[in-house]
LUMVO-698606 format. One record per residue (C-alpha): residue in three letters; x, y, z. Coordinates in pm, 1 decimal. Each point is the difference from the previous one (the first is absolute). Layout:
N
<rec><residuo>ALA</residuo><X>X</X><Y>Y</Y><Z>Z</Z></rec>
...
END
This chain:
146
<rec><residuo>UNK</residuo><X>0.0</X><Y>0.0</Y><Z>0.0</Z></rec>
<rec><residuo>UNK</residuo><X>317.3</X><Y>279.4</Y><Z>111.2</Z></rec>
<rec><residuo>UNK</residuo><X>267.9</X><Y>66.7</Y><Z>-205.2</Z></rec>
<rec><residuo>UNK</residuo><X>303.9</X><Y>-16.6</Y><Z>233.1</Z></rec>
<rec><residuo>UNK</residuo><X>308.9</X><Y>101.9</Y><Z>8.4</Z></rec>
<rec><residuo>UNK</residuo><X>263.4</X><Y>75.8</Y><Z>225.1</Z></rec>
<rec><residuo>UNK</residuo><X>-234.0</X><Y>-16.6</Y><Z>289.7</Z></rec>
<rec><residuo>UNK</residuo><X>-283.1</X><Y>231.3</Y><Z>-120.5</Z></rec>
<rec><residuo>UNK</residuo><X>-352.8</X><Y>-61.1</Y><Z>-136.4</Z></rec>
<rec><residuo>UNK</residuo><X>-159.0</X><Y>212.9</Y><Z>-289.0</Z></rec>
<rec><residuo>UNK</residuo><X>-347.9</X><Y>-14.4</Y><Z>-75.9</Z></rec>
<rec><residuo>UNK</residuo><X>-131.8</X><Y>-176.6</Y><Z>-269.1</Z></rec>
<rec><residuo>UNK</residuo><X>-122.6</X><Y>163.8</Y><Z>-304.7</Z></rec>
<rec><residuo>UNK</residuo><X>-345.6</X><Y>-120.4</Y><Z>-160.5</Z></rec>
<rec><residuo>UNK</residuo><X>-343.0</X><Y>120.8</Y><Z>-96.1</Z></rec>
<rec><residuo>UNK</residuo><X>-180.2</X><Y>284.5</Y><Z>229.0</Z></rec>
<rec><residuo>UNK</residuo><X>-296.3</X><Y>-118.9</Y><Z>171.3</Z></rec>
<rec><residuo>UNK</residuo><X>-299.8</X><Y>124.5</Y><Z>-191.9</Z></rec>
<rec><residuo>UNK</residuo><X>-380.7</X><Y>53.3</Y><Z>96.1</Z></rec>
<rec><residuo>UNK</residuo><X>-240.8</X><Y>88.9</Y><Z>-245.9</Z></rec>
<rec><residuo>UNK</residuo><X>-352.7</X><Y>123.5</Y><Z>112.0</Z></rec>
<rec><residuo>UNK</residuo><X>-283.5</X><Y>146.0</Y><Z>-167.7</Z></rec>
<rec><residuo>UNK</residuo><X>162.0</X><Y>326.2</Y><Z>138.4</Z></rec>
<rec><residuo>UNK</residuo><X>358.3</X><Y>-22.9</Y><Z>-99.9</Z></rec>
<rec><residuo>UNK</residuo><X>286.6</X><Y>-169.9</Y><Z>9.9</Z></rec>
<rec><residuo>UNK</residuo><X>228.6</X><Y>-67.9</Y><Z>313.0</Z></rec>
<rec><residuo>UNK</residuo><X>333.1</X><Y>-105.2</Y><Z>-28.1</Z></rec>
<rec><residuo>UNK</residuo><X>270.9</X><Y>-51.3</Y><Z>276.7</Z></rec>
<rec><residuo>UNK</residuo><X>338.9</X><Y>-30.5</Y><Z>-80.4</Z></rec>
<rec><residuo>UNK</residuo><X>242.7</X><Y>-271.0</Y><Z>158.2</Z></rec>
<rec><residuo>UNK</residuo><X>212.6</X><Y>298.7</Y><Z>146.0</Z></rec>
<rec><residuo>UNK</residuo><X>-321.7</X><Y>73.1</Y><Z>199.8</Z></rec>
<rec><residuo>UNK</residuo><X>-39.8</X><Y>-368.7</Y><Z>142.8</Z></rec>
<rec><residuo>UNK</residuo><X>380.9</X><Y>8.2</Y><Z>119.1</Z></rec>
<rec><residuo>UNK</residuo><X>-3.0</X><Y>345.7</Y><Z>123.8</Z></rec>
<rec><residuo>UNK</residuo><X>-329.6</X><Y>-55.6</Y><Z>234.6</Z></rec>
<rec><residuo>UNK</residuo><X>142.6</X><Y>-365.7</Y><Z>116.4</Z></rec>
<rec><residuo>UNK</residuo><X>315.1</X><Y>180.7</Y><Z>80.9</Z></rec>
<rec><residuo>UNK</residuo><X>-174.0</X><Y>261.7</Y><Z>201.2</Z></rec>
<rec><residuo>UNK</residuo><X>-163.3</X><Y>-292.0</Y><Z>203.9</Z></rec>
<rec><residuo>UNK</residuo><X>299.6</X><Y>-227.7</Y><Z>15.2</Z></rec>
<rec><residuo>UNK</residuo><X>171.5</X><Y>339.5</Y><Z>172.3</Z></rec>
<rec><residuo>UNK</residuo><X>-301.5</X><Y>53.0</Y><Z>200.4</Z></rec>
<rec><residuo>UNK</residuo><X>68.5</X><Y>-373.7</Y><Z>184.1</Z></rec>
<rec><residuo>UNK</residuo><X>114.9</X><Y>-76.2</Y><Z>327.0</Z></rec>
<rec><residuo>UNK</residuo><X>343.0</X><Y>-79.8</Y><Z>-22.1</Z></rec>
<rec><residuo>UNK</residuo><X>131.7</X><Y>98.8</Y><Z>-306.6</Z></rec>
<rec><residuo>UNK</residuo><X>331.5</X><Y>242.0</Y><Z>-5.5</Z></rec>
<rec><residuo>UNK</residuo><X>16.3</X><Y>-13.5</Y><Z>-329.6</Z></rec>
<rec><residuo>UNK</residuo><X>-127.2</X><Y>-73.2</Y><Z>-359.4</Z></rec>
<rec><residuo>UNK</residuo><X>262.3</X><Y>-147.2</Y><Z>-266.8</Z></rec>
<rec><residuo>UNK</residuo><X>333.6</X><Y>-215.5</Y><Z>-30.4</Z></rec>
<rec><residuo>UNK</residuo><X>343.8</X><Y>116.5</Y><Z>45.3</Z></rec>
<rec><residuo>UNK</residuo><X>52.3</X><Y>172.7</Y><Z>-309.9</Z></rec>
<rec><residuo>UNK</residuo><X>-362.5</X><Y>96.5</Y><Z>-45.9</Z></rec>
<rec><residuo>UNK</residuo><X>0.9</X><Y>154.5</Y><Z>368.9</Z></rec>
<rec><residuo>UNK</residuo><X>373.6</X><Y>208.8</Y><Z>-153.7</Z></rec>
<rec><residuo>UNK</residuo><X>-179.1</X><Y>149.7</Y><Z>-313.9</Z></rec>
<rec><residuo>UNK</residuo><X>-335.8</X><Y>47.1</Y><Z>180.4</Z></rec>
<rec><residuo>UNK</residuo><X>230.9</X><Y>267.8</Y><Z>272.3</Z></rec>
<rec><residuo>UNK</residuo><X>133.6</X><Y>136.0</Y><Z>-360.7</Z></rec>
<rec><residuo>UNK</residuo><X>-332.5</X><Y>52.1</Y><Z>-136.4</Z></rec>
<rec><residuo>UNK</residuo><X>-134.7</X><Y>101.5</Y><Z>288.9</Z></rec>
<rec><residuo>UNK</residuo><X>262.2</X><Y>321.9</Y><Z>77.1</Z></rec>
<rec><residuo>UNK</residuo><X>-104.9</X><Y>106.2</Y><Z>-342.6</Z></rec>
<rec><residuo>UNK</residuo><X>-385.8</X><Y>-89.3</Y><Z>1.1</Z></rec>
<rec><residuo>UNK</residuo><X>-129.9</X><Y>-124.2</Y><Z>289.0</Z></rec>
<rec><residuo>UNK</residuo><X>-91.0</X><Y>-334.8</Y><Z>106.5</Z></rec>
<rec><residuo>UNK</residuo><X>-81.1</X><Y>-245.4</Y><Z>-236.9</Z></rec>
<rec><residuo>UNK</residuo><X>-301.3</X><Y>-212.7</Y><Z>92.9</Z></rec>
<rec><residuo>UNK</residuo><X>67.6</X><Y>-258.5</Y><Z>-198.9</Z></rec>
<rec><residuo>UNK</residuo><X>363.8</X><Y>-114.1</Y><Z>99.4</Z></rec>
<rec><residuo>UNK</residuo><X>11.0</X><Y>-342.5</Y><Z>84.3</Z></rec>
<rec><residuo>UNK</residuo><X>-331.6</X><Y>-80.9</Y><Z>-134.8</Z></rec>
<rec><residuo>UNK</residuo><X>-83.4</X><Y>-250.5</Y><Z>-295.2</Z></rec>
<rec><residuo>UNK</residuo><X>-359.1</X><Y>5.9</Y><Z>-150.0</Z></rec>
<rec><residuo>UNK</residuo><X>-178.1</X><Y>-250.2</Y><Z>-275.0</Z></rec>
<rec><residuo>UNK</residuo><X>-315.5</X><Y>142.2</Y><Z>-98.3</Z></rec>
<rec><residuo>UNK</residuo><X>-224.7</X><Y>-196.3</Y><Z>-220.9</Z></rec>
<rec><residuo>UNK</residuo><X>-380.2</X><Y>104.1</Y><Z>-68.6</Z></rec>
<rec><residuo>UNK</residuo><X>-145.4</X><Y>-80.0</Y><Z>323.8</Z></rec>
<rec><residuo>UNK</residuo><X>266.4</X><Y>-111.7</Y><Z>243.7</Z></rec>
<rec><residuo>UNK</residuo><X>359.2</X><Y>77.8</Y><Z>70.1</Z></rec>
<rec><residuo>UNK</residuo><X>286.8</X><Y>-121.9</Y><Z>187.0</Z></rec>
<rec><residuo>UNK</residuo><X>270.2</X><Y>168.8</Y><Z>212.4</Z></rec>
<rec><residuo>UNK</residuo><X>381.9</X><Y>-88.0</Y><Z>91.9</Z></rec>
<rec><residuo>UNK</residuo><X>105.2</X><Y>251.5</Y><Z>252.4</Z></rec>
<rec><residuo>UNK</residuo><X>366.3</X><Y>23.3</Y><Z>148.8</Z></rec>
<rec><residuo>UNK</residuo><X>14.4</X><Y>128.7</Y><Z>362.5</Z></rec>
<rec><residuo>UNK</residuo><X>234.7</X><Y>82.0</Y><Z>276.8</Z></rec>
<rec><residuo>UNK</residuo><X>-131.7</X><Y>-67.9</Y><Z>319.7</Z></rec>
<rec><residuo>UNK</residuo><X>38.8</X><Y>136.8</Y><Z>323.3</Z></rec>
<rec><residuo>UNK</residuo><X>208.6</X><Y>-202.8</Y><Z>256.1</Z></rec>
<rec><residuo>UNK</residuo><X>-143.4</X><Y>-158.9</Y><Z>250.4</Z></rec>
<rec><residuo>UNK</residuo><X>-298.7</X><Y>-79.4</Y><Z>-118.2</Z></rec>
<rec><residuo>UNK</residuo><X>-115.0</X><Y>-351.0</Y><Z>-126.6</Z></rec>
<rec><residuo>UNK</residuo><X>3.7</X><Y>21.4</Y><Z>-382.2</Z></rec>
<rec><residuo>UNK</residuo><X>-234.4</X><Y>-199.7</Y><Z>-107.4</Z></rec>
<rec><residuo>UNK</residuo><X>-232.6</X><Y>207.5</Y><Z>173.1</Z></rec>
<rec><residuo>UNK</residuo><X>113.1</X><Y>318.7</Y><Z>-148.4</Z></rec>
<rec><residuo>UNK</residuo><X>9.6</X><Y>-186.3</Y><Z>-325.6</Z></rec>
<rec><residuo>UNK</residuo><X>-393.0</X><Y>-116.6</Y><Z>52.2</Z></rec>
<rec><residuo>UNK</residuo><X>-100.8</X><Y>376.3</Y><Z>121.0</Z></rec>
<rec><residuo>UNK</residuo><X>150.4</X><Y>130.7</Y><Z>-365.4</Z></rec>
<rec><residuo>UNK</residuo><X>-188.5</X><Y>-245.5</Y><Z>-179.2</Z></rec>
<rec><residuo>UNK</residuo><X>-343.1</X><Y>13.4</Y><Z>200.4</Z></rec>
<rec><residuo>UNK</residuo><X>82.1</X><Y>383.1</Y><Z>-84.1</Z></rec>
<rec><residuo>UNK</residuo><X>106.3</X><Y>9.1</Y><Z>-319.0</Z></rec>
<rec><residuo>UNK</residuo><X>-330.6</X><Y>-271.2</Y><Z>-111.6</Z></rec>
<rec><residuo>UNK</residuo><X>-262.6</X><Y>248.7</Y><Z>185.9</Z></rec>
<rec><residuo>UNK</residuo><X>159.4</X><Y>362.0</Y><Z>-187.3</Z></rec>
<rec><residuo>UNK</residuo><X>-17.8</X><Y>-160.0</Y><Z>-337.9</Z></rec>
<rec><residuo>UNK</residuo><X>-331.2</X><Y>-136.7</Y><Z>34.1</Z></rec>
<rec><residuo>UNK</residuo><X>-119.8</X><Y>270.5</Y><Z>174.3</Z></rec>
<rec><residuo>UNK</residuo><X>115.8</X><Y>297.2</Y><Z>-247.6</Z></rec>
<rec><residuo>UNK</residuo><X>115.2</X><Y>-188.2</Y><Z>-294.0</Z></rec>
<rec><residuo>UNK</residuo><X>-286.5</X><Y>-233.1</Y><Z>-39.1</Z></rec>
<rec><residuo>UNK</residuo><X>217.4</X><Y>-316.7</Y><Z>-85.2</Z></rec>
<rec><residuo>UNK</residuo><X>-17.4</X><Y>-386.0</Y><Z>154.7</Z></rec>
<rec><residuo>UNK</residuo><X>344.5</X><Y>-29.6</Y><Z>154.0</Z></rec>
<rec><residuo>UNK</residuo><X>81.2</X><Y>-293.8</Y><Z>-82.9</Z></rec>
<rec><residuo>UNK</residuo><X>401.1</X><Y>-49.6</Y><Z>185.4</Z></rec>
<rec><residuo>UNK</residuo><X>173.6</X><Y>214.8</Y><Z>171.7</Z></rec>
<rec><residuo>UNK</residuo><X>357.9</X><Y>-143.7</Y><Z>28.8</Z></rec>
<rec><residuo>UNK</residuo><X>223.8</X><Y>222.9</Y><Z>265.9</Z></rec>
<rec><residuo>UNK</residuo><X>362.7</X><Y>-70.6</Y><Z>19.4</Z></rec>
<rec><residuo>UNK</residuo><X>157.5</X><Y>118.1</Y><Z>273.2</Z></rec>
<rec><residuo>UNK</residuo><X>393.1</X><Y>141.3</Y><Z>-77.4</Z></rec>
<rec><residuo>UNK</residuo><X>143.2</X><Y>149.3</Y><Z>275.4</Z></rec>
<rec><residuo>UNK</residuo><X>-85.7</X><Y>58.8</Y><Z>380.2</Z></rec>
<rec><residuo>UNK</residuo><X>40.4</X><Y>385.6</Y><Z>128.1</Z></rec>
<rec><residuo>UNK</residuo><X>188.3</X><Y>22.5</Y><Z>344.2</Z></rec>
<rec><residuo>UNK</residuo><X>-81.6</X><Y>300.7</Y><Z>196.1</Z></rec>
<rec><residuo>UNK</residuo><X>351.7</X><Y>33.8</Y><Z>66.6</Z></rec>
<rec><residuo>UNK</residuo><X>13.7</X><Y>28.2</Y><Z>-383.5</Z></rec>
<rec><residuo>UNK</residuo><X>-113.9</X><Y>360.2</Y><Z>-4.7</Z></rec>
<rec><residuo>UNK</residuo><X>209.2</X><Y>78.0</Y><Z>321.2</Z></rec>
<rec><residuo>UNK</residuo><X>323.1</X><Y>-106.0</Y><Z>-186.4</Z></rec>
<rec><residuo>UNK</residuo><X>-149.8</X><Y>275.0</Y><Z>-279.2</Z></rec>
<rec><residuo>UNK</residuo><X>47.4</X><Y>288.1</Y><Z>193.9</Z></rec>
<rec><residuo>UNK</residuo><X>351.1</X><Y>-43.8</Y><Z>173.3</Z></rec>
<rec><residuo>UNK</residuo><X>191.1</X><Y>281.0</Y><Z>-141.5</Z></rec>
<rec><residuo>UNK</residuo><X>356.8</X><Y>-109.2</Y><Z>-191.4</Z></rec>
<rec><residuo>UNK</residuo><X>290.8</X><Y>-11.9</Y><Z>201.5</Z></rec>
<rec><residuo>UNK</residuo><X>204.4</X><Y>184.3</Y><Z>-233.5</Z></rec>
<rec><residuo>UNK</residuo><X>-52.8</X><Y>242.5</Y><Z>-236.6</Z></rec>
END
């Protein structure tokens, strides 16, 4: 389903989700089913992070010249009526992961049936790193030397 490389997932590319009605035409692109289950996966307990290794190094990039990108980390097939998600994460030490990893999906299942309209049909969560809190205290010591 992800193309993957060196670590990080990019969505895949395929049709947008169309809905035609006697009033108009709806369509929802596949950008739009990443971007809201990366808002949810980001909304879960537990999560530090969205993305792989390399993914996590360009998302900093992007974001210091855009702003966060929603979809980092996240993987979405979208057919006509259902859709399924791989989402990388970073969770937050100490918590147990599979929970984390069930709250993303639980979360991630309810936003895109909820706004997008979709059956979820998987929602496949790898978990690549765990975030010490020390991690971010290590971040702030000042250099030695100068």
């Amino acid at each position: 389903m992800a193309n993957t490389t060196s670590g990080s997932t990019t969505p895949v590319v395929s049709t947008p989700t169309s809905v035609q009605t006697s009033l108009g035409k709806t369509v929802i692109n596949d950008g739009v089913v990443a971007k809201v289950a990366g808002i949810a996966a980001r909304e879960a307990r537990g999560v530090y992070a969205l993305g792989g290794g390399a993914a996590r190094a360009f998302g900093a990039i992007r974001e210091a010249v855009a702003g966060t990108d929603q979809t980092q980390g996240i993987s979405v097939e979208v057919g006509e009526t259902q859709v399924a998600v791989d989402i990388t994460i970073v969770a937050e030490y100490p918590l147990a992961l599979q929970d984390v990893a069930d709250g993303v999906r639980s979360g991630v299942i309810r936003a895109i049936e909820t706004i997008v309209g979709l059956e979820v049909t998987e929602v496949n969560v790898t978990v690549n790193d765990v975030h010490l809190p020390s991690d971010d205290a290590d971040q702030t010591v000042e250099a030695r030397v100068q």
